[in-house]
Every structure is written in structure tokens, then in C-alpha cells.
N, C-alpha and C positions, 0 to 999 in steps of 0.2 A: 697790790692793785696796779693794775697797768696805768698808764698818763694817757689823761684825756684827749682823744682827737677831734679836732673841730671839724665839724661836720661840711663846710663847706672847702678842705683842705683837699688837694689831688696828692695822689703818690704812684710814682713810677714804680713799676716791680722789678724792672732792669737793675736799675743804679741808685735808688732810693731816691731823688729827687721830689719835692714837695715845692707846692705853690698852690695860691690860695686864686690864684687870677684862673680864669676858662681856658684851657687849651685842651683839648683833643689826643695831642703827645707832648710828650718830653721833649724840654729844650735841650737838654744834653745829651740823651741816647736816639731819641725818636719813638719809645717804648710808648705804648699806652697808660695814659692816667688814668686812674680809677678814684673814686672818692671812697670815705671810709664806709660809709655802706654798703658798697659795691664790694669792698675789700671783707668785710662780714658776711654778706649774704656769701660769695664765695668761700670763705670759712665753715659757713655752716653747712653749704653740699659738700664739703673737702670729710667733713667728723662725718653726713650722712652714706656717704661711697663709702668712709671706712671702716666706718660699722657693716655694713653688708657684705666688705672682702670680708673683712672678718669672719663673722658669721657664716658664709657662704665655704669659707676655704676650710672653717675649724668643722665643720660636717664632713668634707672630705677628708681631712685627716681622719676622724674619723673612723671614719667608714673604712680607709684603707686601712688604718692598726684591724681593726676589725679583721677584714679579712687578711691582715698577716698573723693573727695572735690566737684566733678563734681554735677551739681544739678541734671542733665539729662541725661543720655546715650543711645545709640543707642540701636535698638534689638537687644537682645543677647549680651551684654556688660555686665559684672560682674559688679558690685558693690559690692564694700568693706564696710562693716559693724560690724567690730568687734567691740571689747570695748574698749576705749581708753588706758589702759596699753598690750591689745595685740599690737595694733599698736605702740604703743613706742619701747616696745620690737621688733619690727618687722624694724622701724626705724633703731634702734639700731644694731641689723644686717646688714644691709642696710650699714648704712655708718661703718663696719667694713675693707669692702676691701677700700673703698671710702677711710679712712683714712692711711690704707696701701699703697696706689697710691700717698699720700701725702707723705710719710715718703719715698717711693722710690723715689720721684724728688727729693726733700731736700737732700739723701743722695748722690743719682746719681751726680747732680748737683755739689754738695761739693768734689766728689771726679775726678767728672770731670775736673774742675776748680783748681784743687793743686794736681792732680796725686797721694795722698795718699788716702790708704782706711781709711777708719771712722769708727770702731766702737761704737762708743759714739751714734752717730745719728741713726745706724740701730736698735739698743738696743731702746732709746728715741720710734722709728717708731714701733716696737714690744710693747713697753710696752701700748702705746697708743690704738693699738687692743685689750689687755688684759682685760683695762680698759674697753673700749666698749663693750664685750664680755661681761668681769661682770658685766658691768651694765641692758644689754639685760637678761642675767640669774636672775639675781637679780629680775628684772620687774616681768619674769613669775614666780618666787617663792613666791612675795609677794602677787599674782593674788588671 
């Protein structure tokens, strides 16, 4: 069970900084305060976007195995025939946003459930595309 945050507390998403007094920013960084509701209601469109990449990107996949895998397709249906490091790479793009819709629930979620924002998790979420990114890039270099 996460630790309760008092409803009238501010917290910086910069530097973590918290104070219970009115300010607008941060005395330390200059960052925006938000209060823990604010930092929830953003939590929960964070898990809503990432349910939709989800969704939205796991259709494309999809649909693209589809047409690499299909044995037979109708008239006028594409078939995908590249070489198997284009389609890794092509994958690889594929589940970029896909893993960024994970990293917005996971963070959403987390900051929905304890009122404080995360930085540790949307960094984690970033770096995770990074990776996927270069590994897509990496594919087509070694082609």
C-alpha cells in the first residue's frame, strides 16, 4: 500500500521537492508544482494513452504478421516479402510505440495509485524505446 499523500502537499516533478505552503513553482528548480490530484488525474490519462498505443499498435502487428505469414491472400492484397532482417527491423519499429504504451501504464498507474510523480519509471519507459530504436537501426546497418 503506497503512503498517504496529503492532499494539500505540492510536488515538483523536476527534483522532487514538496511543500505544503502555495507556490506556483519550485523553490529549488523553478519546475512546476502540481498537487496530488493533479499528479493522479495525470496518472490516469498516462494508463488511458497507454492502453490505446496498446491496442492501437498490437492491431498493427497484427495485421502486418498477417500479411507476412498468410499462405493465401485475396485479390489485391499485398504480400510482404522482404528479407528477414528487413522485417526484424520493421518489427522493431513496430513495437517502439507498443513499448512506450507499456511504460505510460506502468508509470500512469504508479503515479495514479500514490499521488507522486515518478521519474525513475518514465526514464526506465524512454530508455526502453531507445533500446528498441537501436536495435531497429542496428538491423538495417548490419543489412
Amino acid at each position: 500500500m503506497p503512503p498517504t499523500v496529503r492532499p494539500d502537499l505540492q510536488m515538483c516533478h523536476r527534483c522532487g521537492f514538496e511543500t505544503t505552503e502555495s507556490f506556483s513553482q519550485c523553490l529549488r528548480c523553478g519546475g512546476e508544482l502540481q498537487t496530488a490530484v493533479q499528479i493522479r488525474r495525470q496518472g490516469r490519462r498516462l494508463v488511458w494513452i497507454g492502453v490505446l498505443l496498446i491496442a492501437l499498435m498490437g492491431v498493427v502487428v497484427a495485421f502486418v504478421t498477417h500479411l507476412v505469414l498468410a499462405p493465401a491472400l485475396p485479390a489485391g492484397f499485398p504480400r510482404i516479402t522482404e528479407t528477414p532482417d528487413i522485417l526484424a527491423a520493421t518489427y522493431a519499429a513496430l513495437l517502439l510505440p507498443l513499448a512506450f504504451g507499456f511504460a505510460c501504464v506502468w508509470k500512469g498507474a504508479a503515479q495514479w495509485r500514490s499521488g507522486r510523480p515518478s521519474l525513475r519509471l518514465l526514464t526506465l519507459g524512454l530508455g526502453i524505446g531507445v533500446v528498441l530504436l537501436s536495435g531497429a537501426a542496428l538491423l538495417l546497418l548490419l543489412r
